[in-house]
C-alpha positions in Angstrom: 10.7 81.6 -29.2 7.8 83.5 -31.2 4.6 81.4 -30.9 4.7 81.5 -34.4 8.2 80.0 -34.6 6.9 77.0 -32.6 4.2 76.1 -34.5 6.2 76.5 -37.7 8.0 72.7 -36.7 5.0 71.0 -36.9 2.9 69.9 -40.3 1.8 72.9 -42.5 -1.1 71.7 -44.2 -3.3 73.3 -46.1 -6.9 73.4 -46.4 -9.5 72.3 -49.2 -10.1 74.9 -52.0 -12.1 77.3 -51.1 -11.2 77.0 -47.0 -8.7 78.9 -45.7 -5.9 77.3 -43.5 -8.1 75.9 -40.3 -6.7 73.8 -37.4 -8.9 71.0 -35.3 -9.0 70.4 -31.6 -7.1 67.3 -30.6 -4.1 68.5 -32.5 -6.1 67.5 -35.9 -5.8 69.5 -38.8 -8.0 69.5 -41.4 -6.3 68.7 -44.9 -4.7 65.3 -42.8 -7.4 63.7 -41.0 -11.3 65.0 -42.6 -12.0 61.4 -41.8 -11.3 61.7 -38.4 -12.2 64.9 -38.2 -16.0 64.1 -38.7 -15.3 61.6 -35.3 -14.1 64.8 -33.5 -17.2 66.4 -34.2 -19.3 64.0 -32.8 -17.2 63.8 -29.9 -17.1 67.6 -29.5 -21.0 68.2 -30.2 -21.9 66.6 -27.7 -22.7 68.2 -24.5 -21.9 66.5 -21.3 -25.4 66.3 -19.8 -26.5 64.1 -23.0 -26.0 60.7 -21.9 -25.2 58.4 -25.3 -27.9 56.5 -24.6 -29.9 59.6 -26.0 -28.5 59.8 -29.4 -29.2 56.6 -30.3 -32.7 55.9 -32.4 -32.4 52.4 -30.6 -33.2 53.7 -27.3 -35.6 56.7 -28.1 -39.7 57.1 -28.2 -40.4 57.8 -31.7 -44.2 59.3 -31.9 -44.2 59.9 -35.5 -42.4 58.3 -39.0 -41.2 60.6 -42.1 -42.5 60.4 -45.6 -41.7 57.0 -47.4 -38.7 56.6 -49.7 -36.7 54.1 -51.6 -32.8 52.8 -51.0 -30.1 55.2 -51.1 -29.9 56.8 -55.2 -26.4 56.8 -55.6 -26.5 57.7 -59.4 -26.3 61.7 -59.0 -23.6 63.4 -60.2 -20.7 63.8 -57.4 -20.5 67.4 -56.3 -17.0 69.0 -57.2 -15.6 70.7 -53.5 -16.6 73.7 -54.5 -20.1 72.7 -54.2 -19.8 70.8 -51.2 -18.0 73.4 -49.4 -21.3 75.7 -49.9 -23.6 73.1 -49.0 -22.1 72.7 -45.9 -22.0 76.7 -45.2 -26.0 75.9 -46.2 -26.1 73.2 -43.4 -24.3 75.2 -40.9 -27.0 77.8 -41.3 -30.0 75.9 -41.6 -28.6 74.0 -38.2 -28.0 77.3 -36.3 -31.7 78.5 -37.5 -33.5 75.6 -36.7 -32.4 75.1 -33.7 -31.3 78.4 -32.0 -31.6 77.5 -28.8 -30.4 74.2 -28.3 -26.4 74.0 -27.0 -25.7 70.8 -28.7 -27.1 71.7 -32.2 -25.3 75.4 -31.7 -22.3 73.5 -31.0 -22.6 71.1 -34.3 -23.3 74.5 -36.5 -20.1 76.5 -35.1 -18.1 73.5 -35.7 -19.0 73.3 -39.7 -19.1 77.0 -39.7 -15.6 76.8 -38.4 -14.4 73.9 -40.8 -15.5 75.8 -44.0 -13.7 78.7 -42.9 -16.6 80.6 -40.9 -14.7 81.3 -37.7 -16.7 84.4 -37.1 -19.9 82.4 -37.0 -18.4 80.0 -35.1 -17.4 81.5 -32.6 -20.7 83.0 -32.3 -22.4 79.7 -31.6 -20.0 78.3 -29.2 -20.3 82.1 -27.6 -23.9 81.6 -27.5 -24.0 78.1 -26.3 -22.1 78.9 -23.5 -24.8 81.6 -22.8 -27.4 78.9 -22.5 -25.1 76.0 -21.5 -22.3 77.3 -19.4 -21.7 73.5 -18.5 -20.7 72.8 -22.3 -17.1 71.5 -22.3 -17.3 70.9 -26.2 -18.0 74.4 -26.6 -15.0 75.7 -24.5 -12.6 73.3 -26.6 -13.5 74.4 -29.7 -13.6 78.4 -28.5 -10.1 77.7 -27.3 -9.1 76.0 -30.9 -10.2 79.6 -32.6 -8.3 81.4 -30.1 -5.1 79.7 -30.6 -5.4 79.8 -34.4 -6.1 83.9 -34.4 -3.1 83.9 -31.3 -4.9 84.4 -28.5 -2.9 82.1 -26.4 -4.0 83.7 -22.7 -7.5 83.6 -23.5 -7.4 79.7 -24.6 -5.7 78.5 -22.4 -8.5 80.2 -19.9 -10.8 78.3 -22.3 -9.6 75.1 -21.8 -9.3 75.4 -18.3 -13.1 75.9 -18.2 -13.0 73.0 -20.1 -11.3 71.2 -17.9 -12.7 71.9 -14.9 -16.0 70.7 -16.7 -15.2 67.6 -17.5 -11.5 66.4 -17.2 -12.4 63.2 -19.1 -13.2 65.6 -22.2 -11.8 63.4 -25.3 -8.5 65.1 -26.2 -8.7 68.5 -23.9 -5.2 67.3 -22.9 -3.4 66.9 -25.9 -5.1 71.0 -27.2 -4.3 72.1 -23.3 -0.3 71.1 -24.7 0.0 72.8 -27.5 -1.5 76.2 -26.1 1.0 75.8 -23.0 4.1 75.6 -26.1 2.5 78.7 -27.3 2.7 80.7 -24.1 6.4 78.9 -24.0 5.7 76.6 -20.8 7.1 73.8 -21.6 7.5 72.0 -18.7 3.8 71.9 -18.6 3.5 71.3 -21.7 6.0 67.9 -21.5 3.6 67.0 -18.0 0.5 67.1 -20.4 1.9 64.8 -22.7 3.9 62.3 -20.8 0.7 61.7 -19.1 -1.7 61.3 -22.1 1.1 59.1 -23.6 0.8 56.9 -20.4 -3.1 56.5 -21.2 -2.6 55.7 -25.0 0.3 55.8 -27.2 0.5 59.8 -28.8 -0.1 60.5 -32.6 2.8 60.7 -34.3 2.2 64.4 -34.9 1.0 65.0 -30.5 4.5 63.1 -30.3 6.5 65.7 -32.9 5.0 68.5 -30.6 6.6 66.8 -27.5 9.9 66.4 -29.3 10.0 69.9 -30.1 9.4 70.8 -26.4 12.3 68.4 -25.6 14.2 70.1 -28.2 13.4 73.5 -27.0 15.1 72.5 -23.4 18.3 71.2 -25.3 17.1 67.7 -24.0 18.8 66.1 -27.2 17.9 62.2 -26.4 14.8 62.3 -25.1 13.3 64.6 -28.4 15.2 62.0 -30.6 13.3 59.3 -29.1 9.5 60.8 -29.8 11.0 61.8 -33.5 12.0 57.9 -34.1 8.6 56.9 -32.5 6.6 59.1 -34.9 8.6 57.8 -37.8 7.8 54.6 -36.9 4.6 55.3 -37.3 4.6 57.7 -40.1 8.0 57.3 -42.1 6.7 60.2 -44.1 6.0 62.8 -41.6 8.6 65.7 -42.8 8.7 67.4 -39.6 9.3 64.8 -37.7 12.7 64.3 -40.3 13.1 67.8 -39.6 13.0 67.9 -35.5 15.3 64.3 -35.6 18.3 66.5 -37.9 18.0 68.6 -35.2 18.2 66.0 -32.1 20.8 64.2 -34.1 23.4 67.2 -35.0 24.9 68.2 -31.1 26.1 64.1 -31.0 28.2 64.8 -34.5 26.2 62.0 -36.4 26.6 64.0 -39.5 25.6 61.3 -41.9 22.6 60.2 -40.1 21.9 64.6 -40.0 22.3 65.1 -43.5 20.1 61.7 -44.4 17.1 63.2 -42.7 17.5 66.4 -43.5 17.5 65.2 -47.3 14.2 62.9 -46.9 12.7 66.4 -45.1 13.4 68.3 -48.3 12.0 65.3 -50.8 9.1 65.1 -48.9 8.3 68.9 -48.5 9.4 69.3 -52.3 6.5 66.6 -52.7 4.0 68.6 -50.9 4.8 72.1 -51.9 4.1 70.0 -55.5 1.1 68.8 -54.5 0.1 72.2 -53.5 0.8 73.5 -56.4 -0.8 71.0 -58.7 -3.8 71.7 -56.4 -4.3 75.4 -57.3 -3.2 74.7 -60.6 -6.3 72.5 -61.7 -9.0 74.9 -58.6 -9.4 71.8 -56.3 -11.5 70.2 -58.4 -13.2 66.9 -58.8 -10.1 65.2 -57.5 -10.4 67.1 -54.0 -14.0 66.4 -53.9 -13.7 62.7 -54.7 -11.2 62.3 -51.7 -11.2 65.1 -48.9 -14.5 67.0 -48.4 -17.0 64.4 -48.8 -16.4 62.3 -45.8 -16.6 65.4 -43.8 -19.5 66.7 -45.2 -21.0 63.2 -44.4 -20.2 63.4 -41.1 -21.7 66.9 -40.9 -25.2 65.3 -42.0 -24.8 62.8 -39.4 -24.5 65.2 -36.6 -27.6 66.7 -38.3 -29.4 64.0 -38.7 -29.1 63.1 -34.6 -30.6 66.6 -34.1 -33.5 66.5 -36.5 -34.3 62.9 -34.7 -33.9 64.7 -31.0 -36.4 67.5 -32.5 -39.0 64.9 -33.7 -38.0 65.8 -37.7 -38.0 62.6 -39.2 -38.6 63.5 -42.4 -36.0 66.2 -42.1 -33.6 63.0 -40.4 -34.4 60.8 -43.0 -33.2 63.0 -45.5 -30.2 63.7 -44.0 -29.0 60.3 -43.1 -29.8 59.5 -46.9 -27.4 62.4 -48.0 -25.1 61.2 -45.7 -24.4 57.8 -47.6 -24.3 59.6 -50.6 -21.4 61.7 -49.9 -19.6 59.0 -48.8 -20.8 55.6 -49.0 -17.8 53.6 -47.5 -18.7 55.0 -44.4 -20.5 52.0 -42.3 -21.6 54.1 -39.9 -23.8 55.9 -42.2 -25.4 53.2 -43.4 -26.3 51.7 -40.4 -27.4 54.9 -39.2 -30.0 54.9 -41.6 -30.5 51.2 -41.0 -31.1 51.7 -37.6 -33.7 55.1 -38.6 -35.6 52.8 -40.1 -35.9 50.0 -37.5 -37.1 52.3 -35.1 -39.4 53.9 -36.7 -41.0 50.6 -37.7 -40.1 50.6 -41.4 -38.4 46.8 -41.6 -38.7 46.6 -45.5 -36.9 49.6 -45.6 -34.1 48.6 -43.2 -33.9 45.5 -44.8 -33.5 46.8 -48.2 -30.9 49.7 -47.2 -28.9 46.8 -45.8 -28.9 45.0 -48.8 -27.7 47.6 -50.8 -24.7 48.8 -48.4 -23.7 44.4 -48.7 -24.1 44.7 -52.3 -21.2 47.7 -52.6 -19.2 45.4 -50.3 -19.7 47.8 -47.0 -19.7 45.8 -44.1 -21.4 46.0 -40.9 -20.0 46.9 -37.5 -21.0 46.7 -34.0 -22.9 49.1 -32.8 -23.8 51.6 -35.7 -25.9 54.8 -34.9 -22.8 57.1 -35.0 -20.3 57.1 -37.3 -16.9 56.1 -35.0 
Protein backbone atom coordinates (compact mmCIF):
# COMPACT_ATOMS: atom_id res chain seq x y z
CA UNK A 1 0.00 0.00 0.00
CA UNK A 2 1.13 3.68 -1.21
CA UNK A 3 2.33 5.61 1.93
CA UNK A 4 -0.13 7.89 0.98
CA UNK A 5 -2.94 5.30 1.15
CA UNK A 6 -1.94 4.53 4.76
CA UNK A 7 -1.98 7.67 6.06
CA UNK A 8 -5.30 8.50 4.35
CA UNK A 9 -7.13 6.03 7.42
CA UNK A 10 -6.14 8.17 9.96
CA UNK A 11 -7.76 11.89 10.88
CA UNK A 12 -7.45 14.50 8.04
CA UNK A 13 -7.45 17.66 9.80
CA UNK A 14 -6.77 20.69 8.73
CA UNK A 15 -4.83 23.50 9.85
CA UNK A 16 -5.74 27.20 11.05
CA UNK A 17 -6.29 29.80 8.37
CA UNK A 18 -3.54 30.94 7.06
CA UNK A 19 -1.29 27.48 7.87
CA UNK A 20 -1.11 24.95 5.55
CA UNK A 21 -1.90 21.33 6.53
CA UNK A 22 1.09 20.55 9.32
CA UNK A 23 1.52 17.30 11.34
CA UNK A 24 3.21 17.25 15.10
CA UNK A 25 5.58 14.75 16.57
CA UNK A 26 3.98 12.26 18.95
CA UNK A 27 1.30 11.57 16.39
CA UNK A 28 -0.25 15.12 17.17
CA UNK A 29 -1.67 17.16 14.63
CA UNK A 30 -2.29 20.49 14.83
CA UNK A 31 -5.98 21.53 14.27
CA UNK A 32 -6.81 18.57 17.19
CA UNK A 33 -4.61 19.17 20.00
CA UNK A 34 -2.94 23.20 19.84
CA UNK A 35 -3.30 22.77 23.53
CA UNK A 36 -1.23 19.93 23.79
CA UNK A 37 0.74 20.86 21.19
CA UNK A 38 2.24 23.83 23.14
CA UNK A 39 3.27 20.79 25.93
CA UNK A 40 5.06 19.01 22.98
CA UNK A 41 7.04 21.96 22.43
CA UNK A 42 8.30 22.20 25.71
CA UNK A 43 9.00 18.75 25.78
CA UNK A 44 10.78 18.84 22.34
CA UNK A 45 12.74 22.21 23.01
CA UNK A 46 14.49 21.00 25.32
CA UNK A 47 17.82 19.60 24.88
CA UNK A 48 18.92 16.60 26.81
CA UNK A 49 22.01 18.12 28.55
CA UNK A 50 19.50 20.81 30.24
CA UNK A 51 18.63 19.39 33.43
CA UNK A 52 14.91 20.79 34.44
CA UNK A 53 16.18 22.11 37.31
CA UNK A 54 17.64 24.87 34.83
CA UNK A 55 14.48 26.11 33.44
CA UNK A 56 13.01 26.91 36.41
CA UNK A 57 13.30 30.81 37.76
CA UNK A 58 12.99 28.95 41.25
CA UNK A 59 16.33 27.44 41.11
CA UNK A 60 18.41 30.12 39.03
CA UNK A 61 20.92 33.14 40.05
CA UNK A 62 19.14 36.17 38.90
CA UNK A 63 21.85 39.27 38.79
CA UNK A 64 19.51 41.69 37.51
CA UNK A 65 15.40 42.56 37.55
CA UNK A 66 13.38 44.09 34.33
CA UNK A 67 11.62 47.38 34.27
CA UNK A 68 8.57 47.60 36.68
CA UNK A 69 5.05 46.94 35.45
CA UNK A 70 1.52 46.50 36.69
CA UNK A 71 -0.91 43.05 36.65
CA UNK A 72 -1.66 41.47 33.44
CA UNK A 73 -3.97 44.28 31.05
CA UNK A 74 -6.33 42.02 29.77
CA UNK A 75 -8.59 44.73 28.12
CA UNK A 76 -6.85 44.81 24.51
CA UNK A 77 -8.64 43.87 21.72
CA UNK A 78 -8.20 39.93 20.97
CA UNK A 79 -6.16 39.44 17.85
CA UNK A 80 -8.19 37.68 15.01
CA UNK A 81 -5.84 34.35 13.76
CA UNK A 82 -4.71 36.14 11.15
CA UNK A 83 -2.87 38.34 13.37
CA UNK A 84 -1.65 35.87 15.61
CA UNK A 85 -0.43 33.61 13.01
CA UNK A 86 2.15 36.64 11.98
CA UNK A 87 3.08 37.47 15.32
CA UNK A 88 4.16 34.15 15.83
CA UNK A 89 6.21 34.09 12.34
CA UNK A 90 7.53 37.57 14.22
CA UNK A 91 8.48 35.40 17.36
CA UNK A 92 10.03 32.69 15.43
CA UNK A 93 12.42 35.20 13.91
CA UNK A 94 13.14 37.32 16.62
CA UNK A 95 13.99 33.77 18.64
CA UNK A 96 16.25 32.45 15.82
CA UNK A 97 18.10 36.10 15.73
CA UNK A 98 18.59 36.55 19.20
CA UNK A 99 19.86 33.66 19.97
CA UNK A 100 21.67 32.05 16.95
CA UNK A 101 23.71 30.05 18.52
CA UNK A 102 22.08 28.41 21.22
CA UNK A 103 20.55 24.67 20.28
CA UNK A 104 17.70 24.96 22.60
CA UNK A 105 16.42 28.36 21.50
CA UNK A 106 17.13 27.23 17.56
CA UNK A 107 15.13 24.32 18.48
CA UNK A 108 12.05 26.46 20.03
CA UNK A 109 12.24 28.90 16.71
CA UNK A 110 12.13 25.83 14.11
CA UNK A 111 9.36 24.45 15.94
CA UNK A 112 7.00 27.77 15.57
CA UNK A 113 8.52 28.25 12.25
CA UNK A 114 7.25 24.87 11.47
CA UNK A 115 3.67 25.23 13.19
CA UNK A 116 2.83 28.48 11.17
CA UNK A 117 3.68 26.71 8.10
CA UNK A 118 7.64 27.68 7.82
CA UNK A 119 9.02 24.24 7.29
CA UNK A 120 11.83 25.66 5.24
CA UNK A 121 12.94 27.67 8.18
CA UNK A 122 12.49 25.04 10.29
CA UNK A 123 14.25 22.74 9.10
CA UNK A 124 16.97 25.10 8.92
CA UNK A 125 17.20 25.53 12.68
CA UNK A 126 16.95 22.01 13.68
CA UNK A 127 19.70 21.58 10.66
CA UNK A 128 21.70 24.06 12.34
CA UNK A 129 21.21 22.93 15.88
CA UNK A 130 22.35 19.72 15.10
CA UNK A 131 25.53 21.53 13.70
CA UNK A 132 26.25 22.89 17.16
CA UNK A 133 24.42 20.23 19.19
CA UNK A 134 24.76 16.85 17.56
CA UNK A 135 23.54 15.41 20.98
CA UNK A 136 20.02 17.20 20.41
CA UNK A 137 17.40 14.42 20.38
CA UNK A 138 14.54 17.11 20.18
CA UNK A 139 16.01 18.35 17.06
CA UNK A 140 16.21 14.85 15.30
CA UNK A 141 12.35 14.23 16.22
CA UNK A 142 11.16 17.18 14.85
CA UNK A 143 13.61 16.86 11.50
CA UNK A 144 12.21 13.41 11.19
CA UNK A 145 8.40 14.95 11.60
CA UNK A 146 9.28 17.27 8.29
CA UNK A 147 10.56 14.42 6.60
CA UNK A 148 7.70 12.24 6.91
CA UNK A 149 5.17 15.08 6.09
CA UNK A 150 7.30 16.05 2.60
CA UNK A 151 7.64 11.70 2.25
CA UNK A 152 10.89 11.23 2.97
CA UNK A 153 10.25 8.13 4.90
CA UNK A 154 14.14 6.53 4.61
CA UNK A 155 15.65 9.66 5.72
CA UNK A 156 13.26 9.87 8.98
CA UNK A 157 13.34 6.99 10.04
CA UNK A 158 17.40 7.55 9.95
CA UNK A 159 16.33 10.62 12.02
CA UNK A 160 14.70 9.08 14.60
CA UNK A 161 17.05 6.48 14.96
CA UNK A 162 19.63 9.21 15.86
CA UNK A 163 17.08 10.10 18.06
CA UNK A 164 16.83 7.19 19.60
CA UNK A 165 20.16 6.26 20.12
CA UNK A 166 20.36 9.74 21.98
CA UNK A 167 18.05 9.33 24.32
CA UNK A 168 15.59 6.30 24.20
CA UNK A 169 13.53 7.86 27.02
CA UNK A 170 12.78 10.84 24.40
CA UNK A 171 8.91 11.70 25.22
CA UNK A 172 7.02 10.05 22.32
CA UNK A 173 10.03 9.04 19.85
CA UNK A 174 8.23 5.70 19.95
CA UNK A 175 4.95 6.34 18.97
CA UNK A 176 6.67 8.96 15.59
CA UNK A 177 9.33 5.84 15.12
CA UNK A 178 5.61 3.78 14.40
CA UNK A 179 4.10 5.64 12.06
CA UNK A 180 7.31 6.15 9.81
CA UNK A 181 7.84 2.20 10.02
CA UNK A 182 3.75 2.09 8.44
CA UNK A 183 5.14 4.36 5.87
CA UNK A 184 8.03 2.33 4.70
CA UNK A 185 5.22 -0.63 5.05
CA UNK A 186 6.98 -2.61 8.10
CA UNK A 187 4.43 -3.42 10.02
CA UNK A 188 5.51 -5.79 12.18
CA UNK A 189 7.72 -3.24 13.54
CA UNK A 190 5.53 -0.93 13.49
CA UNK A 191 2.81 -3.31 15.76
CA UNK A 192 6.34 -4.12 18.24
CA UNK A 193 6.59 -0.17 18.73
CA UNK A 194 3.18 0.11 19.76
CA UNK A 195 2.35 -2.88 21.78
CA UNK A 196 5.18 -1.80 23.81
CA UNK A 197 4.39 1.95 24.34
CA UNK A 198 0.76 0.60 25.06
CA UNK A 199 2.30 -1.60 27.88
CA UNK A 200 3.87 1.77 29.40
CA UNK A 201 0.61 3.92 29.14
CA UNK A 202 -2.52 3.27 27.58
CA UNK A 203 -2.20 4.65 23.50
CA UNK A 204 -4.26 7.79 22.23
CA UNK A 205 -7.15 6.84 20.65
CA UNK A 206 -5.76 8.09 17.32
CA UNK A 207 -1.72 6.07 18.14
CA UNK A 208 -4.38 3.11 18.76
CA UNK A 209 -6.38 3.76 15.12
CA UNK A 210 -2.73 3.59 13.61
CA UNK A 211 -2.18 0.20 15.26
CA UNK A 212 -5.51 -1.04 14.09
CA UNK A 213 -4.80 -0.18 10.73
CA UNK A 214 -1.48 -2.13 10.93
CA UNK A 215 -3.58 -5.07 12.26
CA UNK A 216 -5.87 -4.50 9.45
CA UNK A 217 -3.20 -4.35 6.89
CA UNK A 218 -2.09 -8.12 8.05
CA UNK A 219 -5.80 -9.36 7.65
CA UNK A 220 -5.56 -9.76 11.57
CA UNK A 221 -9.47 -9.01 11.71
CA UNK A 222 -9.97 -9.33 15.77
CA UNK A 223 -7.15 -7.99 17.04
CA UNK A 224 -7.67 -4.33 14.76
CA UNK A 225 -11.34 -4.56 15.93
CA UNK A 226 -10.27 -4.51 19.42
CA UNK A 227 -7.91 -1.05 19.24
CA UNK A 228 -11.03 0.45 17.00
CA UNK A 229 -13.53 -0.27 20.04
CA UNK A 230 -10.76 0.93 22.45
CA UNK A 231 -10.39 4.26 20.65
CA UNK A 232 -14.16 4.68 20.49
CA UNK A 233 -14.33 4.24 23.94
CA UNK A 234 -12.44 6.98 24.33
CA UNK A 235 -13.46 9.09 21.45
CA UNK A 236 -16.97 7.94 20.21
CA UNK A 237 -16.49 10.54 17.60
CA UNK A 238 -13.37 9.68 16.02
CA UNK A 239 -14.51 8.96 12.22
CA UNK A 240 -11.68 6.94 11.33
CA UNK A 241 -11.75 4.86 13.89
CA UNK A 242 -15.75 4.09 12.62
CA UNK A 243 -14.16 3.73 9.46
CA UNK A 244 -11.17 1.05 10.31
CA UNK A 245 -13.98 -1.00 12.77
CA UNK A 246 -16.54 -1.28 9.21
CA UNK A 247 -13.65 -2.70 7.91
CA UNK A 248 -12.56 -5.25 10.94
CA UNK A 249 -16.22 -6.00 11.27
CA UNK A 250 -17.23 -6.89 7.42
CA UNK A 251 -14.93 -10.55 6.83
CA UNK A 252 -17.23 -11.93 10.14
CA UNK A 253 -20.69 -11.00 8.05
CA UNK A 254 -21.95 -8.64 10.88
CA UNK A 255 -23.57 -6.54 8.21
CA UNK A 256 -25.67 -4.58 10.48
CA UNK A 257 -23.09 -3.69 12.96
CA UNK A 258 -20.84 -2.71 9.18
CA UNK A 259 -23.39 -0.57 7.88
CA UNK A 260 -24.06 1.20 11.52
CA UNK A 261 -20.47 2.37 11.62
CA UNK A 262 -20.03 3.02 8.30
CA UNK A 263 -23.18 5.41 8.58
CA UNK A 264 -21.89 7.32 11.94
CA UNK A 265 -18.35 7.58 9.65
CA UNK A 266 -20.22 9.41 6.99
CA UNK A 267 -22.32 11.78 9.64
CA UNK A 268 -19.35 12.61 11.27
CA UNK A 269 -17.10 13.39 8.17
CA UNK A 270 -20.27 15.19 6.55
CA UNK A 271 -19.92 17.26 9.91
CA UNK A 272 -16.31 18.09 9.40
CA UNK A 273 -16.22 18.60 5.69
CA UNK A 274 -19.12 21.29 7.12
CA UNK A 275 -17.12 22.67 9.46
CA UNK A 276 -14.51 23.09 6.90
CA UNK A 277 -16.45 24.69 4.86
CA UNK A 278 -18.06 27.13 7.15
CA UNK A 279 -14.36 27.88 8.10
CA UNK A 280 -13.27 29.32 4.69
CA UNK A 281 -16.54 30.61 4.23
CA UNK A 282 -16.31 33.35 7.08
CA UNK A 283 -11.59 33.48 6.46
CA UNK A 284 -10.92 31.86 9.96
CA UNK A 285 -11.82 34.61 11.75
CA UNK A 286 -12.36 35.75 15.21
CA UNK A 287 -14.02 32.37 16.01
CA UNK A 288 -10.61 30.48 15.16
CA UNK A 289 -8.70 32.92 17.07
CA UNK A 290 -10.86 32.85 20.18
CA UNK A 291 -10.40 28.94 20.29
CA UNK A 292 -7.33 27.39 18.33
CA UNK A 293 -4.26 29.71 17.87
CA UNK A 294 -4.14 31.42 21.04
CA UNK A 295 -3.16 28.74 23.43
CA UNK A 296 -0.46 27.91 21.09
CA UNK A 297 0.76 31.12 20.59
CA UNK A 298 0.86 31.26 24.50
CA UNK A 299 2.80 28.42 24.69
CA UNK A 300 5.21 29.79 22.15
CA UNK A 301 5.88 32.95 24.49
CA UNK A 302 6.47 30.58 27.22
CA UNK A 303 9.26 28.75 25.53
CA UNK A 304 10.43 32.30 24.89
CA UNK A 305 10.16 33.59 27.87
CA UNK A 306 12.47 30.53 29.56
CA UNK A 307 15.06 31.66 26.96
CA UNK A 308 15.06 35.37 27.55
CA UNK A 309 15.47 34.36 31.49
CA UNK A 310 18.44 31.73 30.49
CA UNK A 311 20.08 34.90 28.50
CA UNK A 312 19.70 37.29 31.49
CA UNK A 313 16.66 39.42 29.51
CA UNK A 314 14.33 40.04 32.11
CA UNK A 315 12.79 42.76 30.75
CA UNK A 316 12.55 40.90 27.42
CA UNK A 317 11.02 37.68 29.91
CA UNK A 318 8.82 39.76 31.65
CA UNK A 319 7.23 40.80 28.63
CA UNK A 320 6.81 37.69 27.25
CA UNK A 321 5.38 35.82 30.16
CA UNK A 322 2.83 38.94 30.34
CA UNK A 323 1.73 38.25 26.63
CA UNK A 324 1.54 34.89 27.41
CA UNK A 325 -1.49 35.27 29.91
CA UNK A 326 -2.99 37.41 27.56
CA UNK A 327 -3.35 35.08 24.81
CA UNK A 328 -4.67 32.73 26.87
CA UNK A 329 -5.51 33.33 30.27
CA UNK A 330 -6.97 29.88 31.44
CA UNK A 331 -3.81 28.62 31.15
CA UNK A 332 -2.42 28.19 34.96
CA UNK A 333 0.82 27.57 33.94
CA UNK A 334 1.14 30.95 32.55
CA UNK A 335 0.20 32.64 35.35
CA UNK A 336 2.23 31.10 37.64
CA UNK A 337 5.02 31.43 35.38
CA UNK A 338 4.89 34.91 35.75
CA UNK A 339 4.12 34.46 39.44
CA UNK A 340 7.09 32.63 39.99
CA UNK A 341 9.21 35.60 37.53
CA UNK A 342 8.44 37.72 39.92
CA UNK A 343 9.31 35.94 43.15
CA UNK A 344 12.59 35.43 42.03
CA UNK A 345 13.49 38.33 41.03
CA UNK A 346 12.42 39.82 44.40
CA UNK A 347 9.31 41.69 43.23
CA UNK A 348 6.70 40.14 46.07
CA UNK A 349 4.04 42.92 45.51
CA UNK A 350 4.06 42.11 42.16
CA UNK A 351 3.70 38.25 42.55
CA UNK A 352 1.19 38.88 45.03
CA UNK A 353 -0.86 40.98 42.91
CA UNK A 354 -0.56 38.79 39.65
CA UNK A 355 -1.95 36.07 41.90
CA UNK A 356 -4.67 37.88 42.82
CA UNK A 357 -5.78 38.68 39.59
CA UNK A 358 -5.41 34.95 37.98
CA UNK A 359 -7.97 33.93 41.55
CA UNK A 360 -10.19 36.72 40.65
CA UNK A 361 -10.94 35.18 36.85
CA UNK A 362 -11.40 31.90 38.72
CA UNK A 363 -7.80 30.26 37.51
CA UNK A 364 -6.58 28.07 39.93
CA UNK A 365 -3.27 27.19 41.08
CA UNK A 366 -1.34 23.94 40.49
CA UNK A 367 1.69 22.32 41.84
CA UNK A 368 4.59 23.18 40.53
CA UNK A 369 4.06 26.06 37.86
CA UNK A 370 7.17 27.42 35.88
CA UNK A 371 6.11 25.51 32.69
CA UNK A 372 3.04 25.19 31.27
CA UNK A 373 2.27 21.11 31.54
Amino acid sequence: MAPSQKRGDRDAREAPSGLPQERWPLVVVVVVGLVVGGVVLERLSRPPEQAEDEANPETREVVSAPPRSETVDLTAPRPTAQELTAEAKRLADQVEESYPEDPKALVVAGAIHYMVGQTAKGTGCWERCIKRAPQCAAAYVWLADAQVRQGEYVAAEGSLQRAAQIDPQFPGLDLVMAETAMNLGKLEEAISILTKANKAAPLHPRDRCVLGQAYLLQEHYEKAREQFELALAVEPRLSNAHFGLAKALRPAGRADEVKRHLDEYAMLKKRELDAVSHRRAIGMGSDRAETSLPPLVSNFYLRTAELSIGHGRFDDAEKQLHRAVFLFPPNTGSWQSLEAFYRQIGRYDAAAAVASQRESRGVRASQGGWSAK
